[in-house]
C-alpha positions in Angstrom: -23.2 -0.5 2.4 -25.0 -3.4 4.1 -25.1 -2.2 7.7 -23.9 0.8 10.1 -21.6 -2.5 10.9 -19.2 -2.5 7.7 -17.6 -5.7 6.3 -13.7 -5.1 5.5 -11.5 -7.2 3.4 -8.3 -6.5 3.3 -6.1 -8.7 0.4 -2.0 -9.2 1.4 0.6 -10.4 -0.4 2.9 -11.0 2.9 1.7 -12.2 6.4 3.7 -9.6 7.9 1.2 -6.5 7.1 -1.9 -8.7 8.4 -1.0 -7.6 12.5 -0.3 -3.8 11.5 -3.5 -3.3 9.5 -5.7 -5.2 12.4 -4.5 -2.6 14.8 -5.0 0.1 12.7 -8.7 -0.9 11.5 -9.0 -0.9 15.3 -8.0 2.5 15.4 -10.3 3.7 12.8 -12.7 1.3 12.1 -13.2 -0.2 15.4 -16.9 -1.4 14.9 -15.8 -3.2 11.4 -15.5 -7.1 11.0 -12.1 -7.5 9.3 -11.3 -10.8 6.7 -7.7 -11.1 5.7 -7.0 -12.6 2.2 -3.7 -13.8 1.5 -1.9 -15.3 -1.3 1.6 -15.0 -0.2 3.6 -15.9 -3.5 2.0 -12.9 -5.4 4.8 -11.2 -5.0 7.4 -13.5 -6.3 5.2 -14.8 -9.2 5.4 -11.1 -10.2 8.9 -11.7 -11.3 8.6 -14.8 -12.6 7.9 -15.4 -16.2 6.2 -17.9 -16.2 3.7 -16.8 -13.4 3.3 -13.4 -13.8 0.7 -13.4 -16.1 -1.5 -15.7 -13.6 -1.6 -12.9 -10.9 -4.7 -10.4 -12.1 -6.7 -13.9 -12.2 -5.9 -14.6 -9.0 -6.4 -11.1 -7.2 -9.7 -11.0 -9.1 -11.1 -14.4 -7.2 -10.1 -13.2 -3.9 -11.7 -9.8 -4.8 -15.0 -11.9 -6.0 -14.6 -14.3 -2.5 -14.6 -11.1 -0.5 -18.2 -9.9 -2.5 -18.9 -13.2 -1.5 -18.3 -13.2 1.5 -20.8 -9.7 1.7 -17.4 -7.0 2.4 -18.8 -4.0 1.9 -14.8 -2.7 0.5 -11.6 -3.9 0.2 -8.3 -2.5 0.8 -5.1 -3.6 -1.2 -2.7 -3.7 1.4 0.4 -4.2 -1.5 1.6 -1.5 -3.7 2.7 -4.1 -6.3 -1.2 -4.7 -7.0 -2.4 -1.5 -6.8 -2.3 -0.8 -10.7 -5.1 -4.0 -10.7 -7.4 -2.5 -8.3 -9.9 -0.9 -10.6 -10.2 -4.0 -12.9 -10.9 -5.8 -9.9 -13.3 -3.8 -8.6 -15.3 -3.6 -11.7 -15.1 -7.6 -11.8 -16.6 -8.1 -8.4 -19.0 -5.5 -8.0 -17.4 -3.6 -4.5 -15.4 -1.0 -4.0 -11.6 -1.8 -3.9 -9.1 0.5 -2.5 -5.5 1.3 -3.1 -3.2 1.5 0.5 -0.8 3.9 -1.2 -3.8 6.4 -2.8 -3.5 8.7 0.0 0.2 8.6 0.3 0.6 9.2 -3.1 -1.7 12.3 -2.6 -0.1 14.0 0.2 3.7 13.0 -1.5 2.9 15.2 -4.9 2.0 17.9 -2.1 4.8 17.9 -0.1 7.4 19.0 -2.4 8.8 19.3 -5.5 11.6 16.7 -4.9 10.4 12.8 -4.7 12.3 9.9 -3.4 10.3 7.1 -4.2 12.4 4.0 -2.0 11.2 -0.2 -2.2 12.2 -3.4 -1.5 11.4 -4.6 -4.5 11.7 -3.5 -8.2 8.2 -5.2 -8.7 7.2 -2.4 -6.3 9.2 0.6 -7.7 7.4 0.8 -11.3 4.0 0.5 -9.5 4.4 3.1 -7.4 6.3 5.7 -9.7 2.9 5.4 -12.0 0.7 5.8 -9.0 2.7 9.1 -7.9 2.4 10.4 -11.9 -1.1 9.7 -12.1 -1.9 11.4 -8.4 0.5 14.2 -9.6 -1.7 15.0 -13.0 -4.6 14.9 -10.7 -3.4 17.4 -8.6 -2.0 19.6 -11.4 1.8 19.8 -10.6 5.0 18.4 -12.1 7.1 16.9 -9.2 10.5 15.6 -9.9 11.0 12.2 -9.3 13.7 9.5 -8.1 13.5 6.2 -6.6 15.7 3.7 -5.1 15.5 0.0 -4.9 17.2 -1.6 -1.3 19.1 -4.3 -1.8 19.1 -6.3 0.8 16.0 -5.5 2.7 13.1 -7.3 1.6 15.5 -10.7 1.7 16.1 -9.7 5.3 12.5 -9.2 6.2 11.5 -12.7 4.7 13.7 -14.2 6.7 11.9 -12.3 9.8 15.3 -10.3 10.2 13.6 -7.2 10.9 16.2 -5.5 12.4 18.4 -5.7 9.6 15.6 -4.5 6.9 14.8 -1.6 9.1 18.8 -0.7 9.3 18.8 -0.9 5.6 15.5 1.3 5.5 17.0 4.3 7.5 19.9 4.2 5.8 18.1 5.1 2.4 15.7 7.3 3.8 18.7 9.4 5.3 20.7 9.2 2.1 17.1 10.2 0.2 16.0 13.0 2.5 19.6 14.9 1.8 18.4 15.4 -1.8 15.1 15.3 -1.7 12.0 17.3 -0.3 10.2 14.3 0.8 10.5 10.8 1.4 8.1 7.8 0.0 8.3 4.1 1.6 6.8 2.5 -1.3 5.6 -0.5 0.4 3.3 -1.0 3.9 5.9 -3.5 4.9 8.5 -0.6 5.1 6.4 1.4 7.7 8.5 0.5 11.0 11.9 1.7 9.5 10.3 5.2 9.4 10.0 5.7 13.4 14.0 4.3 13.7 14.9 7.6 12.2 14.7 11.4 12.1 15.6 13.5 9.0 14.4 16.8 8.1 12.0 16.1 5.2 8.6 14.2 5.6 8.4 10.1 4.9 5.6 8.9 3.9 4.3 5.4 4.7 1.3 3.9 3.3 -0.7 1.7 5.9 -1.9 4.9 8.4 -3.2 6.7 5.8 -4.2 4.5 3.7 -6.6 2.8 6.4 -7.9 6.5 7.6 -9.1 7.3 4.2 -10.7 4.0 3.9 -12.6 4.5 7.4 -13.3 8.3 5.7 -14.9 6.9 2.6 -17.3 4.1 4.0 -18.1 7.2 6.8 -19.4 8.8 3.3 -20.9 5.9 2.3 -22.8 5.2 5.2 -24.1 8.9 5.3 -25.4 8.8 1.8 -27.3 5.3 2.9 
């Protein structure tokens, strides 16, 4: 840690989750300088055959041009990277943080039952690995099933937010009936969750993901 003044860098792969983490980094990191990084068509090369195998390149130059740039951590702010933050990390030198770690944690708490729900099917595989690894850390078998929306991340792109978080709800209500909680695999998803109530937990990744980011540069700065 370079300063009681932390440098954050937080790396997107959609221009809509660059608003909702500011405000939260406000929240709970409110003397931080934030840097966005963005590359936008991550998420589509993904699927592409041809460009997919570009993409852990790529994240590991804007991880090295945050370093550069003196960011004492970053955060990915995508699910469908998260399985290349610890390569990345090791490449650059700094610390590099998964959004969905701490949701991942508190879902292999909160029941037995999983509903894993995404946008994407880039997303889905991602975050079902995330939740198994989290799970053997914790030391407890949960039972999981997932969901992919079709639909919603179309409508989003096309800044029909209404329509995605319509399509959102809906899952989440038909996923909470059989399960004992509720995962919104991607930070994008967040704003459906407050459009509905349903008698099992959903779990978003952006909230907790940025509190146990302020939580371990807190550490950090103590052990400095």
């Amino acid at each position: 840690m370079t300063s009681s003044a932390p440098r954050i860098a937080f790396l997107h792969t959609g221009a809509v989750n660059i608003a909702p983490f500011g405000a939260l980094a406000t929240e709970f990191l409110p003397d931080a300088t934030i840097v966005n990084y963005l590359d936008d068509r991550i998420v589509a090369d993904l699927g592409d055959d041809d460009r997919a195998a570009s993409v852990p390149a790529r994240i590991d130059d804007l991880v090295r041009a945050a370093a550069a740039g003196g960011a004492d951590a970053v955060m990915f702010t995508c699910s469908s990277i998260s399985e290349l933050a610890a390569p990345a990390a090791a490449a650059a030198g700094v610390p590099v943080l998964r959004v969905d770690e701490a949701m991942a944690d508190a879902a292999v708490r909160a029941g037995r039952r999983v509903r894993v729900l995404a946008t994407l099917s880039t997303t889905c595989g991602p975050t079902l690995r995330l939740l198994e690894e989290r799970a053997a850390l914790a030391g407890v078998e949960p039972e999981f099933t997932s969901e992919v929306i079709e639909g919603a991340f179309a409508a989003v792109s096309s800044g029909d937010r209404a329509t995605h978080d319509r399509l959102v709800a809906a899952a989440i209500e038909r996923g909470a009936a059989e399960a004992d909680v509720v995962v919104l695999a991607q930070a994008s998803m967040a704003t459906a969750a407050e459009t509905v109530s349903v008698s099992v937990p959903v779990l978003t990744s952006p909230r907790l993901g940025v509190e146990r980011l302020a939580e371990s540069l807190a550490r950090s700065l103590a052990r400095d």
